[in-house]
C-alpha positions in Angstrom: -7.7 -74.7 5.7 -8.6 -72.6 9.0 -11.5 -70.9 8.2 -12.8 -73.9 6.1 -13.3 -76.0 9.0 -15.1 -73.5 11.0 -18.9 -73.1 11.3 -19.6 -70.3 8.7 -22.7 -67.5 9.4 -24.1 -65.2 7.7 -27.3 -62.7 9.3 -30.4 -63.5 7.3 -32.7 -60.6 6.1 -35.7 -59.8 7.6 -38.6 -58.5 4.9 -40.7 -57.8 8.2 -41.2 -54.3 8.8 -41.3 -54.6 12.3 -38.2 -56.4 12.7 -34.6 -54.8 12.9 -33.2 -54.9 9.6 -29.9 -56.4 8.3 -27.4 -55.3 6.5 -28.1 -51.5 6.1 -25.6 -48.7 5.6 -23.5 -47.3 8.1 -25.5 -43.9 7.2 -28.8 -46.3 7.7 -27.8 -47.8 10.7 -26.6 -44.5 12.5 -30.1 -43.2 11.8 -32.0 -45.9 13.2 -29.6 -46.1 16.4 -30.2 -42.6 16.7 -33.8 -42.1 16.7 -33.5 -44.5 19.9 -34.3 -43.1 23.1 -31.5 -44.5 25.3 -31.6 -42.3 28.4 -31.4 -45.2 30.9 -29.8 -48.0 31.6 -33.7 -49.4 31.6 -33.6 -47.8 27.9 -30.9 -50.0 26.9 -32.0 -53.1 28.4 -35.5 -52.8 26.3 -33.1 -51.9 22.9 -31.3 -54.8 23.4 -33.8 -57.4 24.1 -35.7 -56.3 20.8 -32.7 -56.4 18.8 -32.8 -59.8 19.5 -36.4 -60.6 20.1 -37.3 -59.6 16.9 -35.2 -61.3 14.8 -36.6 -64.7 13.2 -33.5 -66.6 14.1 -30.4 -65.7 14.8 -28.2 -66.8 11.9 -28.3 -69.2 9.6 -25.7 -71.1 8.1 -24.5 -69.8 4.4 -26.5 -72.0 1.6 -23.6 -71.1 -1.1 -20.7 -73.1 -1.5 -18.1 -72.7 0.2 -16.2 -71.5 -3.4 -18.3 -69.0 -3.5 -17.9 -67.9 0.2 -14.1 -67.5 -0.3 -15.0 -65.7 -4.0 -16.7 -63.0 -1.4 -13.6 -62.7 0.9 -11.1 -62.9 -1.5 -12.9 -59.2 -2.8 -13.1 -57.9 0.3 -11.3 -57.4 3.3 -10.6 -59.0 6.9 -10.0 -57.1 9.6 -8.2 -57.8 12.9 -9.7 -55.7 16.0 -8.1 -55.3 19.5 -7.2 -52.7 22.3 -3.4 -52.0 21.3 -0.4 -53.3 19.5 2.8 -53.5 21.1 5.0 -56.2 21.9 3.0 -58.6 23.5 1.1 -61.8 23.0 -1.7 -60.5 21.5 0.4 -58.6 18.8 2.6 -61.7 17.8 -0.4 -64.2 18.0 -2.9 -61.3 15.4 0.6 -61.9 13.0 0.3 -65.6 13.2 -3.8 -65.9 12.4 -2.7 -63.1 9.7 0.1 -64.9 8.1 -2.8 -67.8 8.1 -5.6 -66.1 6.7 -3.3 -64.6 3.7 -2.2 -67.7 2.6 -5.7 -69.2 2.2 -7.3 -65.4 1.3 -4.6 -63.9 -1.1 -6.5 -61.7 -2.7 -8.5 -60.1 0.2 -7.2 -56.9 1.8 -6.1 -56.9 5.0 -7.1 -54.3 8.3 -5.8 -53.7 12.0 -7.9 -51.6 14.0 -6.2 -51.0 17.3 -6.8 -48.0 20.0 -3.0 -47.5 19.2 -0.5 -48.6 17.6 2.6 -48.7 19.9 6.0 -47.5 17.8 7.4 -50.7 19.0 4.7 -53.0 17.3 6.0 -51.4 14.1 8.4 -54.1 12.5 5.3 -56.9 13.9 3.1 -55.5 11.3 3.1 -56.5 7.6 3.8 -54.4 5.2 0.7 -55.6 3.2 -1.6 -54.8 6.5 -3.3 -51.6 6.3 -3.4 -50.2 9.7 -6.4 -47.9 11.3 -6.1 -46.5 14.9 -9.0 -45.1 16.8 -8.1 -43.7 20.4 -11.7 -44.3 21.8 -11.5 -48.3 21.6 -7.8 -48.6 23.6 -8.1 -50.6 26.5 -8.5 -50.8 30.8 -6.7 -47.5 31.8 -6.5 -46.0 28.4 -10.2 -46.3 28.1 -11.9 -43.3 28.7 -15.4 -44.5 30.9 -12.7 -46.8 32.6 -12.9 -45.4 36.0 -16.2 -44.4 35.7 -17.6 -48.1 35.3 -15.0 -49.8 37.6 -13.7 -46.9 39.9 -17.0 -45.1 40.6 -19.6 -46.4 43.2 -22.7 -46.8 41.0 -26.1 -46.2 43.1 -29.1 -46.9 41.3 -30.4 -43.4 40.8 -27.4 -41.4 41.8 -26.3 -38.9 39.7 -23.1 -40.8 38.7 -25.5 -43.7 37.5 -27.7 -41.7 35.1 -24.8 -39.9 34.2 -23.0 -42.7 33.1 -25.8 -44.4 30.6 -25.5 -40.8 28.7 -21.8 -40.7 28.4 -21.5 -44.5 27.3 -24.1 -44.8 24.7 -22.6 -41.5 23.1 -19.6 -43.1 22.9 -20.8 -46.8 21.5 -23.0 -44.5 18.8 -19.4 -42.7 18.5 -17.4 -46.0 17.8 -20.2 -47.5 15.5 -19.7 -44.4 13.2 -16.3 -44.7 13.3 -15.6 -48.2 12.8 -18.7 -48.5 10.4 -17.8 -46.1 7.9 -14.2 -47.8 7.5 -15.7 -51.3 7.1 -18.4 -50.2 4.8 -15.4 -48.2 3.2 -12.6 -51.1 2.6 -15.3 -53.5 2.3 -14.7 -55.8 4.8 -16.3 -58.8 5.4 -15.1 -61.0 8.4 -14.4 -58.8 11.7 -11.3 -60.7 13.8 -12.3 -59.5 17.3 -9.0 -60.6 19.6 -9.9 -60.0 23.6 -12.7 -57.6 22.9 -15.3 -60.0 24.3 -13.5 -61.4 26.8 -12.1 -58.7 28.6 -14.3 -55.9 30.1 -11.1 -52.9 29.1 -13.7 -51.2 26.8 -17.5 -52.0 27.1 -18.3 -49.5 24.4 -16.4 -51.6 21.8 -17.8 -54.0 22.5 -21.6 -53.5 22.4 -20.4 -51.5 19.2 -18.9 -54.5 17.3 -22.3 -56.0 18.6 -24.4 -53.9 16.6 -22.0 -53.6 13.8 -22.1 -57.0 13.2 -25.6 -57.7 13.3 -26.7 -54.9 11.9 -24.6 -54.7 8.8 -24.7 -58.7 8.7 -21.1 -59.5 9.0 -18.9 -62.8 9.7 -17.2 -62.8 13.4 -14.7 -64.6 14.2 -14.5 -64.2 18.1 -10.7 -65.2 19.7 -10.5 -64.9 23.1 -7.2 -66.0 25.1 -7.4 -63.9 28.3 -10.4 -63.7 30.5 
């Protein structure tokens, strides 16, 4: 009874046409990202503060029953997101919340997204788990813009500062396609995020997920155990 005693959301649609609108396409939503101008960090700031400034609320709480909630999961999928699989804590805890989920969800399909998937996390992952790996979301060191966010001395206005904006929001538009297409795709429905929020080992991922989410009006369940 996990997820039953958890606060359910859903993202409510907006009929306003001057408001961000909700769950859209992958194609749809890579077009409107798109047309943003996002040449500055200043750039971003403004996106972000309209995405959420223009939305009425910010969730609302489902109004079906809950039947009818796990009717919609059970024909879709959940998918479990984090940096890598190995054998670590992370690994065995994702195979506990799985083993979980299946039990209540039998008849929903079952994703992990990982950066990579190391060869000794291979006997961890169910055979009923359908497994997707996407280099640009691995973690910390493995990260590509790692060293440029944390190793780089970022002056306001320096060329490594302007540079930097360019190269990241590429790569969130990059990860949003992506991951977007493979949701929309396998029809999932509840994103498992494990660490993503938490830790900073991939900042594109995670304003990514952000937009994914709201923008395609998907459940989160957010699990953070290291900060």
């Amino acid at each position: 009874m996990l997820i039953k005693s958890l606060n359910l959301y859903i993202r409510q649609d907006l009929p306003n046409t001057n408001r961000m609108s909700y769950n859209k396409s992958i194609e749809n939503i890579l077009n409107t990202l798109k047309s943003k101008t996002i040449n500055t960090w200043f750039d971003l700031g403004l996106f972000l503060d309209k995405l959420r400034e223009t939305r009425e609320i910010p969730s609302k709480t489902i109004d079906e029953s809950y039947k009818k909630f796990e009717l919609n999961i059970n024909s879709g999928g959940i998918a479990f997101i984090t940096f890598h699989l190995s054998v670590d804590g992370v690994t065995f805890e994702i195979g506990k919340y799985t083993s979980i989920l299946r039990e209540k969800y039998k008849n929903a399909s079952f994703h992990y997204i990982s950066g990579i998937f190391k060869p000794e996390a291979e006997k961890l992952v169910p055979e009923y788990v359908n497994k997707f790996e996407v280099p640009e979301i691995q973690g910390f060191d493995d990260w590509k813009l790692y060293k440029d966010f944390y190793f780089t001395h970022l002056e306001r206005g320096s060329k490594e500062y302007n540079s930097l904006i360019i190269a990241f929001w590429k790569e969130v538009l990059n990860i949003v396609e992506v991951l977007g297409t493979y949701i929309e795709k396998n029809n999932i429905q509840v994103l498992y995020l494990v660490n993503i929020c938490s830790n900073p080992g991939n900042v594109s991922l995670s304003l990514a997920l952000v937009l994914i989410s709201e923008l395609m009006g998907l459940s989160v369940l957010n699990n953070n155990h290291d900060f």
